[in-house]
C-alpha positions, -999 to 999 in steps of 0.1 A, spaced: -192 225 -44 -202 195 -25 -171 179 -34 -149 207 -24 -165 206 11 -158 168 16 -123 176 7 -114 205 34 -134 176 57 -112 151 51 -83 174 54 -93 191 84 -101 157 102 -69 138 91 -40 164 95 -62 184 121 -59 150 140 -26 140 136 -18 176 148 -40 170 179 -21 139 187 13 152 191 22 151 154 41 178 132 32 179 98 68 188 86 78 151 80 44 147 58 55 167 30 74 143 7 69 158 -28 92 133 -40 67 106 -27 40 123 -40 57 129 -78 59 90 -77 23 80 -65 3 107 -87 27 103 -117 24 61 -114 -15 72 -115 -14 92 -142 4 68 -164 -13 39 -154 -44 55 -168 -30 62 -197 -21 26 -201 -51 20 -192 -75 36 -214 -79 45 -253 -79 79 -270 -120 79 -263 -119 70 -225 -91 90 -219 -114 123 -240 -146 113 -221 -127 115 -187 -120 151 -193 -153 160 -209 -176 142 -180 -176 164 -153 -185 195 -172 -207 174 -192 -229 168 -160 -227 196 -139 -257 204 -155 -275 172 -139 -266 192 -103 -299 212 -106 -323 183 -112 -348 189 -86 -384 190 -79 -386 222 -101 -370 211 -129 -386 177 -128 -417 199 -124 -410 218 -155 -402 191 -176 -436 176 -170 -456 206 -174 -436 207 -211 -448 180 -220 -476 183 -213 -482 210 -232 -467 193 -261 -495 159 -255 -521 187 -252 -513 200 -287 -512 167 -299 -545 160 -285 -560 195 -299 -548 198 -334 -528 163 -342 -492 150 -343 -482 174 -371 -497 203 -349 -460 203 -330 -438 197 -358 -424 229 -358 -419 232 -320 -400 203 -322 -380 215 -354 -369 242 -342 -373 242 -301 -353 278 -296 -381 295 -319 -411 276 -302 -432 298 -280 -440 268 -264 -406 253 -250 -394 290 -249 -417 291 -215 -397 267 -200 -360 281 -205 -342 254 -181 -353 228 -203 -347 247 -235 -312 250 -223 -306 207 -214 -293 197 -246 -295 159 -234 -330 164 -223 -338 184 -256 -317 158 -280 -339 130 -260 -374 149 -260 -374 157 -297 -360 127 -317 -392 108 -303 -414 136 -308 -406 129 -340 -405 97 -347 -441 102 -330 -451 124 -356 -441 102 -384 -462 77 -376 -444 46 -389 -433 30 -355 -455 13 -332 -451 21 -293 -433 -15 -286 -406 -5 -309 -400 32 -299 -402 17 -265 -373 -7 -273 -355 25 -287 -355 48 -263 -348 18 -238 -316 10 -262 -303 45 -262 -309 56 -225 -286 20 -222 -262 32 -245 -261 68 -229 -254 48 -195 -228 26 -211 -204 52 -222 -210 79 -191 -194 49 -168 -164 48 -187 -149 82 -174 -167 70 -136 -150 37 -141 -111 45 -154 -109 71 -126 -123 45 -104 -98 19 -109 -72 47 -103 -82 55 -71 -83 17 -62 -49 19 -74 -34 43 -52 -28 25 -22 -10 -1 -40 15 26 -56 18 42 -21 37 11 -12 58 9 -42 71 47 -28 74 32 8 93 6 -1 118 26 -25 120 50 4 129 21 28 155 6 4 170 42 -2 172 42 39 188 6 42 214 19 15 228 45 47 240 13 65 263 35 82 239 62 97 229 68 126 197 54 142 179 89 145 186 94 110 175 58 100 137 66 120 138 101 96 144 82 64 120 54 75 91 75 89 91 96 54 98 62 34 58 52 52 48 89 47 40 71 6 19 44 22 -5 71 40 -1 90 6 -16 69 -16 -39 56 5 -55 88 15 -52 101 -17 -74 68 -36 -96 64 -9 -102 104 3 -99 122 -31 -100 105 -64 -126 78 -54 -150 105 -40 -151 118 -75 -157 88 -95 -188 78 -73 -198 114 -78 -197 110 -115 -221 76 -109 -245 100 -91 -249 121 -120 -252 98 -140 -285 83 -121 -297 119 -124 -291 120 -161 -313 81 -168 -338 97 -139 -347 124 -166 -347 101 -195 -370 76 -180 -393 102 -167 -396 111 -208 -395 79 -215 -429 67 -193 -450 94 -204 -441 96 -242 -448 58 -237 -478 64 -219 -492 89 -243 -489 65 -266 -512 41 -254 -536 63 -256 -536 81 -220 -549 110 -217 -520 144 -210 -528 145 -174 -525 107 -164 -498 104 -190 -476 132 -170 -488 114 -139 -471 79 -152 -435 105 -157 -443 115 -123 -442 80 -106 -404 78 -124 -389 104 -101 -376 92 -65 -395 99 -34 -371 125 -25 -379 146 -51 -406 138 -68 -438 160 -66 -468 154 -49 -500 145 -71 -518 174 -60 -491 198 -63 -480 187 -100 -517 184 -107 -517 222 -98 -487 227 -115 -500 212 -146 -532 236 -143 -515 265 -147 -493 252 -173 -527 242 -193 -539 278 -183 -509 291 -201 -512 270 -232 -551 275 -237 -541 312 -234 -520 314 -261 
């Protein structure tokens, strides 16, 4: 949505203005121009990239629309699950969650927290160290090193679809020329016409220049750095599992071991100590009353 809205701004602000300054937007449309500037993007992305970038690119931004409603509540939520789960732990051992984690959509307990039953990422994440918790066989330095080496990993390939439609944006300005200057050499070819014909075929020859830069710089960069946004969102979550998993196993108790998840989050978001601490209350409320 956000990304629509910046859109309609620049569009609004740059045509809006060149309307307010005397200009007529008639000579702007050059479909022509913009056939060669998107298709010269298009390919060169294709030359670009392999079979797998080129899949990713499409899949991304679907892939973390999801990421959009990380906020205090869900950050909020995500603590108070585990939580529960380190209480369990705590009450009746490691093998006392096994089958919340084995099969999350039948467990009572994540089944309370349906926003986080429905992340698979945070699910995916969540459980494979439950379990590798449960079996016992690691010590905390290595499933440190783990999730550490996947949350890299996971960061690693979401930058690839950020990155190739990053280098296409940078690109666009540089094609708009290529279209200016075929439209200037198609003008020079008229030797014979007249000069107000020669300022038309000119002024829609630079029409490609203005082209590709507004549409690298106002459309197709905005989205890449979106994509890196979400991505931050996405490691935010992780590393908030990350520090208290971590934390619980070093022998913390549930409370300070959510607080540690807590301290993960940034200051914009991240809950207060004596509102998650009340959050968490009722959250243990709920799991002593079941």
């Amino acid at each position: 949505m956000l990304i629509l809205l910046g859109y309609l701004v620049v569009i609004l602000c740059v045509f809006g203005g060149f309307v307010l300054a005397g200009g007529f937007l008639g000579p702007l449309y050059q479909p022509t121009e913009l056939l060669m500037i998107g298709g010269a993007g298009v390919g060169a992305f294709i030359a670009a990239n392999n079979g797998k970038a080129i899949k990713a690119t499409f899949k991304i931004i679907p892939k973390l629309k999801r990421t959009r409603k990380y906020n205090k509540e869900m950050y909020m939520e995500l603590l108070a699950v585990q939580f529960k789960l380190l209480s369990k732990i705590r009450r009746e051992g490691m093998l006392g969650i096994e089958r919340d984690i084995d099969t999350p959509q039948e467990s009572a307990l994540f089944q309370e927290h349906p926003r986080v039953l429905a992340d698979p990422m945070i699910m995916d994440f969540l459980t494979d160290y439950l379990r590798l918790m449960v079996s016992g066989g690691m010590d905390p330095m290595e499933i440190d090193e783990l999730m550490l080496h996947e949350i890299e990993t996971f960061e690693q390939e979401a930058h690839i679809p950020a990155d190739a439609i990053a280098k296409v944006g940078d690109a666009m300005p540089a094609f708009g020329i290529v279209a200016a200057v075929m439209g200037v050499v198609k003008a020079l070819t008229y030797a014979d016409a007249g000069p107000e014909q020669m300022g038309q075929m000119i002024a829609h020859a630079l029409v490609g220049t203005f082209l590709g830069i507004l549409m690298g710089y106002g459309f197709i960069n905005p989205v890449a750095s979106s994509i890196e946004r979400q991505i931050k969102e996405a490691e935010k979550m992780l590393q908030c599992i990350r520090i208290t998993l971590l934390a619980s196993l070093h022998g913390y108790a549930p409370q300070l071991a959510v607080e540690f998840g807590r301290k993960a989050l940034h200051t914009a978001e991240r809950p207060g100590f004596t509102e998650l601490e009340e959050y968490v209350r009722n959250a243990k409320a709920g799991a002593v009353g079941e």
